[in-house]
C-alpha positions as CSV (number, residue, x, y, z in Angstrom):
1,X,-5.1,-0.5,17.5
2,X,-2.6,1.9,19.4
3,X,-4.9,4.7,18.3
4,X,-7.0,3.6,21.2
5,X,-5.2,5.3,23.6
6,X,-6.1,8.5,22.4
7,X,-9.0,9.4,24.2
8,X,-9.7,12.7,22.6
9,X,-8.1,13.0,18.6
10,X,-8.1,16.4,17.3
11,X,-8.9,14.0,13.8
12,X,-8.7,10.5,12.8
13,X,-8.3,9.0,9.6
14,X,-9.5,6.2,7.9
15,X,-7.3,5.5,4.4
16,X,-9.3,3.4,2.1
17,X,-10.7,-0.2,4.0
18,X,-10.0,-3.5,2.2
19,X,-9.3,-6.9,2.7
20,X,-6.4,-7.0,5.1
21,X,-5.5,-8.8,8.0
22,X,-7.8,-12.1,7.5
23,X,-6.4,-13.8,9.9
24,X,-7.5,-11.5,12.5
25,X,-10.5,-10.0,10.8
26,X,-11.7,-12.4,8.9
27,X,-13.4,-12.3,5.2
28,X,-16.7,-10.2,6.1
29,X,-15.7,-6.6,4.3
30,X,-18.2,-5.1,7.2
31,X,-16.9,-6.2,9.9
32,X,-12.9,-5.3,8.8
33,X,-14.5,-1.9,8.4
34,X,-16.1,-2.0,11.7
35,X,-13.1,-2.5,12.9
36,X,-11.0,0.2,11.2
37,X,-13.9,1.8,12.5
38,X,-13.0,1.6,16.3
39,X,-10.3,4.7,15.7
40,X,-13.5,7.1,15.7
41,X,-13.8,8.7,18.8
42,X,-17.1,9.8,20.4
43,X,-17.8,14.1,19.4
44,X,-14.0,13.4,17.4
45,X,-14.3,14.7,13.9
46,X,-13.5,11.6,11.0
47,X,-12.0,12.2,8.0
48,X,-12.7,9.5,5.5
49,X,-11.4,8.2,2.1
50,X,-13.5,7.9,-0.8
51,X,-15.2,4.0,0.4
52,X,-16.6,1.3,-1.1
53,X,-20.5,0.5,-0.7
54,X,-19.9,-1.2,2.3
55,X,-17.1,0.3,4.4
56,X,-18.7,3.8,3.4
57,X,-21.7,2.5,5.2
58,X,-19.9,1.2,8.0
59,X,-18.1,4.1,8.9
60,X,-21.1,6.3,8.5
61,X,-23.1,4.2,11.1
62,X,-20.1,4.5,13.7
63,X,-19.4,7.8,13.2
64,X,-23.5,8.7,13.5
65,X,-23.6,6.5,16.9
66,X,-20.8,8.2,18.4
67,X,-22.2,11.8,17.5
68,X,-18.8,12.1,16.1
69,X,-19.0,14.7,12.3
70,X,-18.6,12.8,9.7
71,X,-15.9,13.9,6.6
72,X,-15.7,12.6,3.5
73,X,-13.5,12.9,0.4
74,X,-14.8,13.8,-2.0
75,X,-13.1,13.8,-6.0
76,X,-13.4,17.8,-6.0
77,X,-11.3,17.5,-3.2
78,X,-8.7,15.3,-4.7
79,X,-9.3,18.0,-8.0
80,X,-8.0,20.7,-5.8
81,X,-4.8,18.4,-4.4
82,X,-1.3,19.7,-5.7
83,X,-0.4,18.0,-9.0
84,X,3.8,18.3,-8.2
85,X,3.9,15.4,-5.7
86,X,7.1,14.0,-5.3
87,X,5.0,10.2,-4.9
88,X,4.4,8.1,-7.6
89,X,1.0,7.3,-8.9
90,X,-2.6,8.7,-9.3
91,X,-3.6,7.3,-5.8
92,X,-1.1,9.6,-4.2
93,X,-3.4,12.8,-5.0
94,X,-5.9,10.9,-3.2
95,X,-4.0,10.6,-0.1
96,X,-2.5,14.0,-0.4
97,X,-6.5,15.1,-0.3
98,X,-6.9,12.8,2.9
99,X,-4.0,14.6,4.7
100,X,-5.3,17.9,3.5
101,X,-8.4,17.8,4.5
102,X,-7.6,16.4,7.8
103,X,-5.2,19.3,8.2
104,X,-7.8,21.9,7.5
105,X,-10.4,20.0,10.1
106,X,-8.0,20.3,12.9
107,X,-9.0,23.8,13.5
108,X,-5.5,24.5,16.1
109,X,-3.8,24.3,12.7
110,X,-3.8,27.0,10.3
111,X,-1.7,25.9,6.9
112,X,-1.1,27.7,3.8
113,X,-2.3,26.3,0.5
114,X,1.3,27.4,-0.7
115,X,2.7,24.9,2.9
116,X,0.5,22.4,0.5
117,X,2.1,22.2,-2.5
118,X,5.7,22.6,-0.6
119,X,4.8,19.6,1.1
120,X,3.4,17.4,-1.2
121,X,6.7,18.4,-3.2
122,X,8.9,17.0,-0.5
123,X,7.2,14.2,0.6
124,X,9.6,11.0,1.2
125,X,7.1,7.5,1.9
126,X,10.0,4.4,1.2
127,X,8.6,1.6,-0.2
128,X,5.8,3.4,-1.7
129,X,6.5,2.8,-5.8
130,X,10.2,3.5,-5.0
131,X,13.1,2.9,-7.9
132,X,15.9,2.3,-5.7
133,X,18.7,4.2,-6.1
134,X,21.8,3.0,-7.3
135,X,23.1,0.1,-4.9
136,X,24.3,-3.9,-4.5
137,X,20.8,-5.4,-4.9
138,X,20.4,-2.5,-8.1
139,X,23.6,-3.0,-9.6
140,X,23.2,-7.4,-9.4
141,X,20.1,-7.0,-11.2
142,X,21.2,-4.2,-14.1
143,X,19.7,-3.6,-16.8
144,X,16.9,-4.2,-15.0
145,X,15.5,-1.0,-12.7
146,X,14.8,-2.3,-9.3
147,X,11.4,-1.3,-8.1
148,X,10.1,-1.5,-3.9
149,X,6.5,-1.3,-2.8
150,X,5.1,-2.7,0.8
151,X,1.9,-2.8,-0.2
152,X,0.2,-6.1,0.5
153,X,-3.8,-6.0,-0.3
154,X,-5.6,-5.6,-3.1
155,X,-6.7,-1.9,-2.9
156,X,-2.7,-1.5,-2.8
157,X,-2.3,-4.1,-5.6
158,X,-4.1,-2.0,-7.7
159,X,-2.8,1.2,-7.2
160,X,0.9,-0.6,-8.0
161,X,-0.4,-2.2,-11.3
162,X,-2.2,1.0,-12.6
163,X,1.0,2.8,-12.3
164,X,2.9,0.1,-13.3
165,X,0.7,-0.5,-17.0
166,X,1.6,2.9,-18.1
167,X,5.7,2.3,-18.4
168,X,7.4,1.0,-21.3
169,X,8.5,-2.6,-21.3
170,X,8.3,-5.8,-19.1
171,X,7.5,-6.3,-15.3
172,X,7.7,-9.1,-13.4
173,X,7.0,-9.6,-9.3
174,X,9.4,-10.5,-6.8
175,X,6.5,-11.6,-3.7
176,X,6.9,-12.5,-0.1
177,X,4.0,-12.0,2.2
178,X,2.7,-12.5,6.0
179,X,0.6,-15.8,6.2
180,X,-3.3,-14.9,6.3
181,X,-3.0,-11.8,3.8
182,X,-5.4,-12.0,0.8
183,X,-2.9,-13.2,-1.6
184,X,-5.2,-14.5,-4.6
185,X,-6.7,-10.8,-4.2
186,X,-3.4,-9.2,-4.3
187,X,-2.4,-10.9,-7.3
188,X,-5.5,-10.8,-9.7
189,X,-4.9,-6.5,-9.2
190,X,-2.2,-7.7,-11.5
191,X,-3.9,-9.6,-14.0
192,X,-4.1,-6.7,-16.4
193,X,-0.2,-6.3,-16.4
194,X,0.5,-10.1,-16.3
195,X,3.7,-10.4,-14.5
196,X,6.0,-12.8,-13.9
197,X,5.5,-14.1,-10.3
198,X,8.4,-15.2,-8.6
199,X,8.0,-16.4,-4.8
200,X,9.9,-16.4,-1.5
201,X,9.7,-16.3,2.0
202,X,9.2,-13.0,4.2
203,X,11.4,-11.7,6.0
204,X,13.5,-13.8,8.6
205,X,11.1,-13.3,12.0
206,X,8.2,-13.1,10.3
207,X,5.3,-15.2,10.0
208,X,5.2,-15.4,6.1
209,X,3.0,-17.3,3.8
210,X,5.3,-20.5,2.1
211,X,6.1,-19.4,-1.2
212,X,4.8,-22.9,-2.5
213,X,1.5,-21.2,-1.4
214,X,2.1,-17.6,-3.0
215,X,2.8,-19.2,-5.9
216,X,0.2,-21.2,-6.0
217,X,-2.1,-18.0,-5.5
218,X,-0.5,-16.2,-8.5
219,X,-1.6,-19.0,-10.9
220,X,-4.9,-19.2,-9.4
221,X,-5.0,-15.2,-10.6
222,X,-3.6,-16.6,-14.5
223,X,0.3,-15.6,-13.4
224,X,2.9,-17.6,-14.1
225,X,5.0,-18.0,-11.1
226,X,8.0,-19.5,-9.6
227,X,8.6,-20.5,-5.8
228,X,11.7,-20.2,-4.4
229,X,13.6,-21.1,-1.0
230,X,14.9,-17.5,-0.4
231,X,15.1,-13.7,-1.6
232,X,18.4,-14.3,-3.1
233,X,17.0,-17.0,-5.6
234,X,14.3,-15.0,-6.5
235,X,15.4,-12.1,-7.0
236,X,18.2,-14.5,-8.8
237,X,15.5,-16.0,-10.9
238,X,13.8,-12.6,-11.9
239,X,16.7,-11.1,-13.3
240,X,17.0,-14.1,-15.8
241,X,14.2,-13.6,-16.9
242,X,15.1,-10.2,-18.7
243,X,12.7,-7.4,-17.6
244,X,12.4,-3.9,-17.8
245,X,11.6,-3.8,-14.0
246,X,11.5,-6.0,-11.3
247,X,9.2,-5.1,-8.5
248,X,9.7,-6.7,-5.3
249,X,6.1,-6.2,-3.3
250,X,3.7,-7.9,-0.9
251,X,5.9,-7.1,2.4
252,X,6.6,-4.6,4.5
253,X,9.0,-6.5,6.5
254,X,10.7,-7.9,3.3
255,X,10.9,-4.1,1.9
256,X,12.7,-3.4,5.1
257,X,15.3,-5.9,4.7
258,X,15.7,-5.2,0.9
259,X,16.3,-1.0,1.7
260,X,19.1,-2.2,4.2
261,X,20.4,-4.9,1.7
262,X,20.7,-1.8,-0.6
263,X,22.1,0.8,1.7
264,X,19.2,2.7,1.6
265,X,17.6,2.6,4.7
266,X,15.9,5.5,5.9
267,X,17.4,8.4,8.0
């Protein structure tokens, strides 16, 4: 929404459009991507993710009506994205790609392909498939590695579990959430890895869902699941239950309070 006060862009965006938001934009997949639609400007070049069926056609519409060139990845461009990212999982080349491409379109900005692969080496996203470093919330869980991802709709669900399948040994979900979010989505992306769900509320000042109601959701997807009355419990209760990982997810607001809990919040 604040890219609205652009009136010009050099580019915009548009990551990949899923269910998100419902309690603003409803359940219609078209009209959430009409909405992520409003960031195109008119004669503003667009630079769009690889789409689904009917964001892609969406966007294309838009993008036609405002005379404003259309862009879209494409997998050779994700092909050509550097390999050495310093972010975790295969949808990170895909978003690499995005930036790139949106970097090359902005025609004030000349980059290097060698400024690329420097910065795709470097990059730093917190809470994006993040092992926390070494710290009280890592340390009351040990053995256990403590994994952090804000991700909180299905398309990001997925891109978690895929990662997630190929490591050795057991994971299990530690899940708070903003009320409205597709939470039965989020959770059948993780039907293949069949986690452990355990439940709590989002972060104090927040909106969340009740975890009574998360939990519920994760059993609607097949999980087994556990509410609880606060982080601490949780968190608590997933420990016990002897994992490789734990993987606290679903909030952004949660993920906040969990780096600071940690000591690593970001400079």
């Amino acid at each position: 929404d604040a890219s609205n006060v652009v009136d010009a862009p050099a580019v915009s965006v548009i990551t990949p459009v899923d269910y998100d938001h419902k309690q603003f934009l409803g359940n219609d997949l078209s009209r959430i991507a009409w909405e992520k639609a409003g960031i195109i400007k008119r004669g503003c070049p667009v630079v769009s993710a690889i789409q689904s069926d009917v964001p892609a056609g969406v966007i294309a519409e838009e993008a036609f009506a405002l005379g404003a060139p259309l862009n879209v990845l494409s997998p050779a461009d994700i092909a050509a994205a550097p390999r050495e990212l310093s972010l975790l999982g295969a949808h990170q080349r895909a978003n690499a790609a995005l930036a790139i491409k949106a970097l090359q379109i902005w025609g004030d900005l000349r980059m290097t392909q060698e400024a690329f692969v420097t910065g795709g080496a470097a990059a730093d996203w917190p809470a994006r498939l993040q092992r926390l470093a070494s710290g009280p919330l890592s340390e009351r869980v040990s053995p256990a590695e403590l994994w952090l991802d804000g991700g909180h709709n299905p398309h990001a669900a997925r891109a978690i579990a895929e990662y997630l399948q190929a490591l050795p040994g057991r994971t299990v979900l530690v899940t708070a959430m903003m009320a409205g979010k597709d939470s039965a989505g989020f959770f059948r992306a993780f039907s293949a890895l069949v986690p452990e769900v355990f439940t709590c509320p989002n972060a104090s000042g927040h909106k969340g869902a009740a975890p009574e109601v998360l939990a519920a959701a994760a059993q609607s997807a097949g999980l087994t699941s556990e509410a609880h009355g606060s982080f601490d419990e949780a968190l608590s209760a997933a420990a016990k239950a002897g994992p490789a990982r734990i993987l606290i997810c679903g909030s952004l607001y949660l993920a906040g309070d969990v780096l600071s809990a940690n000591g690593q919040v970001p400079v």
